[in-house]
C-alpha positions as CSV (number, residue, x, y, z in Angstrom):
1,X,3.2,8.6,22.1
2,X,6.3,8.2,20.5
3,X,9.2,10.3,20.8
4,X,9.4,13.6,18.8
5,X,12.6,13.7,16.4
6,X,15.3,16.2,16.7
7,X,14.8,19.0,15.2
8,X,11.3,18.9,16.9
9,X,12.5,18.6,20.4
10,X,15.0,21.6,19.8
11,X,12.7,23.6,18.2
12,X,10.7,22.8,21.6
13,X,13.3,23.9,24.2
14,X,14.0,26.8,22.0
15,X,9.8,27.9,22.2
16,X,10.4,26.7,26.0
17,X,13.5,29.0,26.2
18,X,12.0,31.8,24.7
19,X,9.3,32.0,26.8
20,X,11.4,32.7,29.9
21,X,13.8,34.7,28.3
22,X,11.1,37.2,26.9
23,X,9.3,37.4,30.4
24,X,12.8,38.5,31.5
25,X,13.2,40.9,29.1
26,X,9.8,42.4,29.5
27,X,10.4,42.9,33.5
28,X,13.6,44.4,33.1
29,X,12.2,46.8,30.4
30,X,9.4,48.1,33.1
31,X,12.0,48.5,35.4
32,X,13.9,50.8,33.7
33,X,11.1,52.9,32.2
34,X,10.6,54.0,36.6
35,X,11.8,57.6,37.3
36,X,14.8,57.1,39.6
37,X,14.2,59.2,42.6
38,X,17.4,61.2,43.7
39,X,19.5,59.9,46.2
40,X,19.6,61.4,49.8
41,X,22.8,60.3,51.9
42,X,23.1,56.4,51.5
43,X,22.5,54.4,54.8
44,X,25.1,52.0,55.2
45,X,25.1,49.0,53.1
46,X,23.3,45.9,54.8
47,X,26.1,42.7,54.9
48,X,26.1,40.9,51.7
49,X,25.2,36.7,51.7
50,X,26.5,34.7,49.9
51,X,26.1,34.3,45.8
52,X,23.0,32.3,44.5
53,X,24.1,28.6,43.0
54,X,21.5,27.5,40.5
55,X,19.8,24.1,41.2
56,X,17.3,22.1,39.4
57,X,14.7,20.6,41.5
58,X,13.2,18.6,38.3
59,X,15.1,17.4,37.3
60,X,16.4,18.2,34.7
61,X,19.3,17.4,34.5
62,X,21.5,19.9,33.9
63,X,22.3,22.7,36.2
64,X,25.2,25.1,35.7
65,X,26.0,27.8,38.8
66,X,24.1,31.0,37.9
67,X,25.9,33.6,41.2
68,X,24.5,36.6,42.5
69,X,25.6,39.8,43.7
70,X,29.2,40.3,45.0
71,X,29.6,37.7,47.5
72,X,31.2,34.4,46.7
73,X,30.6,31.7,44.0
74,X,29.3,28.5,43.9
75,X,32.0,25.8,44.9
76,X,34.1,24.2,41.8
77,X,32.8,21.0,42.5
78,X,29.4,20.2,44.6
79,X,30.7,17.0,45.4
80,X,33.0,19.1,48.0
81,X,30.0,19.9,50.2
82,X,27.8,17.3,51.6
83,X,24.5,16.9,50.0
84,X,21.3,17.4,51.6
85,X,19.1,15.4,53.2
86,X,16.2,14.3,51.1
87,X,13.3,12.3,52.0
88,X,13.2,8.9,51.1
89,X,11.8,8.3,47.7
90,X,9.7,4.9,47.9
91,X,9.1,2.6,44.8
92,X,6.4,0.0,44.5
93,X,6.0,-3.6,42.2
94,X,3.2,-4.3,40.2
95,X,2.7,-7.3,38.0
96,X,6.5,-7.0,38.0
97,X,6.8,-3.8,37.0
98,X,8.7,-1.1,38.5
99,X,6.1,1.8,39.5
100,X,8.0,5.3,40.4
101,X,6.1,7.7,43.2
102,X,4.6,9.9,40.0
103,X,2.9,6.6,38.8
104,X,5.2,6.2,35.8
105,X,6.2,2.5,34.3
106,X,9.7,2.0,34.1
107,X,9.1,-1.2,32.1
108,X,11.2,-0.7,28.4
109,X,8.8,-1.3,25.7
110,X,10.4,-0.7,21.9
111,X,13.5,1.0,21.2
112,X,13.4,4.2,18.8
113,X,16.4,5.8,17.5
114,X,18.7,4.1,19.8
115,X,16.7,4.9,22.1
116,X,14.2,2.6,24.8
117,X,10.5,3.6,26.0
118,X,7.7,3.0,28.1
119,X,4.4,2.1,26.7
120,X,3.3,5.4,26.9
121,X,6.6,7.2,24.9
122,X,8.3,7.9,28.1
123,X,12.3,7.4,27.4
124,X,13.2,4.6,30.4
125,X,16.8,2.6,30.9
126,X,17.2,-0.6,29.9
127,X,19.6,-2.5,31.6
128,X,20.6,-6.0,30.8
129,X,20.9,-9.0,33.4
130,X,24.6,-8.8,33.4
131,X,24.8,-4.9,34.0
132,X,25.2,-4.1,30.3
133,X,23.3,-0.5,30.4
134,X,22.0,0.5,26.8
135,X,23.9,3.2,25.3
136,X,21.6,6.7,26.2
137,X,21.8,5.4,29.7
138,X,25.7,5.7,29.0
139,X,25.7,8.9,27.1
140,X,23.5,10.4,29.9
141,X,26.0,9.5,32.3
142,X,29.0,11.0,30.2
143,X,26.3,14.5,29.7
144,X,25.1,14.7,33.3
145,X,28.9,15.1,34.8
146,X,30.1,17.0,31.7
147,X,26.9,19.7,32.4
148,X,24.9,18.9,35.2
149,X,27.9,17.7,38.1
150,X,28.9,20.9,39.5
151,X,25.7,22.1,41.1
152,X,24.2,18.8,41.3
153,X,27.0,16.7,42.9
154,X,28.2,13.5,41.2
155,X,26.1,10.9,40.3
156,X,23.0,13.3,41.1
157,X,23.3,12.6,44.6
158,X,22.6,16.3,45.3
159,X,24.7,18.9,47.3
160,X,24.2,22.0,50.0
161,X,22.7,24.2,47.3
162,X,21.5,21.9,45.0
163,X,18.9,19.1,45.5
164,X,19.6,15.1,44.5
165,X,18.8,14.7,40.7
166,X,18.4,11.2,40.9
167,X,15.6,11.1,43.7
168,X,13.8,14.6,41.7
169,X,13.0,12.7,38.6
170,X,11.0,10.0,40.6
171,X,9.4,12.6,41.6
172,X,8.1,15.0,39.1
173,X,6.3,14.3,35.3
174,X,8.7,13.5,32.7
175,X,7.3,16.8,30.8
176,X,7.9,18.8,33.8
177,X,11.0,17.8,33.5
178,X,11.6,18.9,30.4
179,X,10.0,21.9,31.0
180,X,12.3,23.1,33.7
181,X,15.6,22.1,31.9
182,X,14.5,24.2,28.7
183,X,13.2,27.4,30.8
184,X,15.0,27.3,34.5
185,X,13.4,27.9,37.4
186,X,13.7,30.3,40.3
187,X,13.3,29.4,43.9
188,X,15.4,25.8,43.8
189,X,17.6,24.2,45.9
190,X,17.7,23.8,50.0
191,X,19.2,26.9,50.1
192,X,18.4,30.7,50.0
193,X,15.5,31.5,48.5
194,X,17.1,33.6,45.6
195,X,18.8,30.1,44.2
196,X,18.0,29.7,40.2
197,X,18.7,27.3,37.8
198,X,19.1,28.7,33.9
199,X,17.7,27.7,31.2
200,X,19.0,25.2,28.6
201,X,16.7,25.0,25.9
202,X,18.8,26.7,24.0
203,X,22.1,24.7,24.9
204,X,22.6,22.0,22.3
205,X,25.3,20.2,24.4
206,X,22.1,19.9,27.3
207,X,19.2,19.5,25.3
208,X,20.0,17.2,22.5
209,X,20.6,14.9,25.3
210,X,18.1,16.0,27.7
211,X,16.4,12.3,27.4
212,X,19.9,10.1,27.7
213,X,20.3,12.6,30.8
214,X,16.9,11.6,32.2
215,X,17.1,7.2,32.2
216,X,20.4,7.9,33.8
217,X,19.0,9.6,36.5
218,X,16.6,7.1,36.7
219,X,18.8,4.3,36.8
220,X,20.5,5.6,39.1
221,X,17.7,6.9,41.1
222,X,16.4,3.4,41.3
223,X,19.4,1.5,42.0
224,X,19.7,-0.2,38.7
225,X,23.2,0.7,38.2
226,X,25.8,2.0,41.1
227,X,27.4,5.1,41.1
228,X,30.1,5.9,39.2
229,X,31.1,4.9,35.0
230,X,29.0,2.4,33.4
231,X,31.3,-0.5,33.4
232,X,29.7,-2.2,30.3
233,X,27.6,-1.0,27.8
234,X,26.0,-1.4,24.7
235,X,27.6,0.1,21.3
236,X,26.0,3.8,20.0
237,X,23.8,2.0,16.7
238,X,23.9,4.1,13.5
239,X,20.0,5.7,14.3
240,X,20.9,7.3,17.7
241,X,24.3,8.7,15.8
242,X,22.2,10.7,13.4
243,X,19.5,11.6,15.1
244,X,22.7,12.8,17.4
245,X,24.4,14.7,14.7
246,X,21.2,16.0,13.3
247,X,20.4,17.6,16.7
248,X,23.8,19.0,16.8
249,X,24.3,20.2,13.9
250,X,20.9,22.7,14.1
C-alpha cells in the first residue's frame, strides 16, 4: 500500500485528533451537568505528588510534557534524569532481511516523495554503506529533538517518566503508531499512573513529519546509525520539498 499524500495524512490525524478531543469534551460536559453537593468542613488536603509528564509508549514520536495539578513540572530536559530500564528488544535475519519483534521488514523497497518503503508501504530508513542516511531519516532526527526530546530523552533513549522511543517502535504496528501520535494516550510512561501524552494530530510541525520521525527511530532503534547528528546525508530532492510545503501550508 503506498503511502497516502499530504493533505490525506493531515486530514487523518485531524479525524484521529478529533476523535479524542470530542470524547474529552463529552466527559467534561457530564461532569458538569452533576448537582454539586454543599460543602461540610473540608478535611485536610491529602499531600500533593508530583505533576504528570506526558510520555508516548508508541511511539510516536513526539511527546511534549502535559503536567498535572500543583505540584512540580516535568524536567527541562529528560536527558537530565536517567532513563528507564527497558527490556531488551531482540531482532532476527531472514533471507537477509532485517525482521523487527512486530514481524515488520525493514528491507527499503521504492522511494516515494523523497521518501523510502517496505514492500508493504511501510516508511523504513535507508542507509547507505558508507553511513550516508537518506534525507527523512535526517529530517526525523532534526523533528524528534525539536518536538519529541524533552519527554523522551535524546536520541529516544527514554527517560524516568517517559519510555525509550527507539525500542517502542520495534515494538508496536506502524498504524498504532500513528494512531497514538494523532490522539495521545493516557496511562504511559514507567511512572505514575496519571502520565499522558497529547495529541498531535493536529500539530503540523509533529504530524507532517510523523513518518521522517518514525525511520529515525528505527534506525536508531536498530543500530543503523549512532546516536547523535547524522554526519552525512543525502540532499532534500524537490518531491519531498512539496509534498513538505503542501503539508505545511494546510
Amino acid at each position: 500500500m503506498r503511502t497516502a499524500s499530504s493533505i490525506t495524512a493531515l486530514a487523518l490525524g485531524l479525524t484521529l485528533a478529533g476523535g479524542a478531543a470530542a470524547l474529552a469534551q463529552n466527559a467534561e460536559g457530564d461532569a458538569a451537568t452533576e448537582t454539586e453537593a454543599p460543602a461540610a468542613e473540608a478535611p485536610a488536603p491529602a499531600a500533593g505528588g508530583a505533576g504528570a509528564a506526558a510520555a508516548a509508549s508508541g511511539g510516536a514520536g513526539a511527546a511534549a510534557a502535559a503536567s498535572g495539578g500543583d505540584a512540580a513540572a516535568a524536567p527541562a530536559a529528560a536527558g537530565d534524569t536517567a532513563p528507564a530500564e527497558e527490556e531488551e528488544v531482540e531482532i532476527t535475519e531472514e533471507n537477509g532481511k532485517m525482521i523487527l519483534p512486530n514481524g515488520m521488514d525493514l528491507t527499503p523497497d521504492y522511494e516515494e516523495n523523497g521518501r523510502w518503503y517496505n514492500a508493504d508501504g511501510i516508511p523504513v530508513p535507508k542507509i547507505a554503506e558508507d553511513g550516508m542516511v537518506d534525507y527523512a531519516t535526517f529530517s526525523g532526527y532534526r523533528r524528534y529533538h525539536a518536538e519529541c526530546h524533552v519527554c523522551h530523552g535524546p536520541d529516544g533513549e527514554g527517560s524516568t517518566y517517559a519510555p525509550a522511543l527507539k525500542n517502542s517502535v520495534l515494538r508496536i504496528d506502524y498504524y498504532d503508531y500513528q494512531e497514538i501520535v494523532a490522539s495521545g494516550k493516557q496511562n504511559t510512561g514507567s511512572g505514575s499512573a496519571n502520565q499522558v501524552m497529547p495529541a498531535f494530530g493536529t500539530n503540523p510541525n509533529v504530524w507532517c513529519y510523523v513518518d521522517d520521525i518514525y525511520v529515525y527511530l528505527l534506525a536508531h532503534g536498530t543500530d543503523m546509525i549512532p546516536r547523535g547528528r547524522p554526519a552525512n546525508k543525502a540532499e532534500k530532492s524537490e518531491a519531498f520539498a512539496e509534498q513538505e510545503d503542501s503539508c505545511m501550508s494546510m
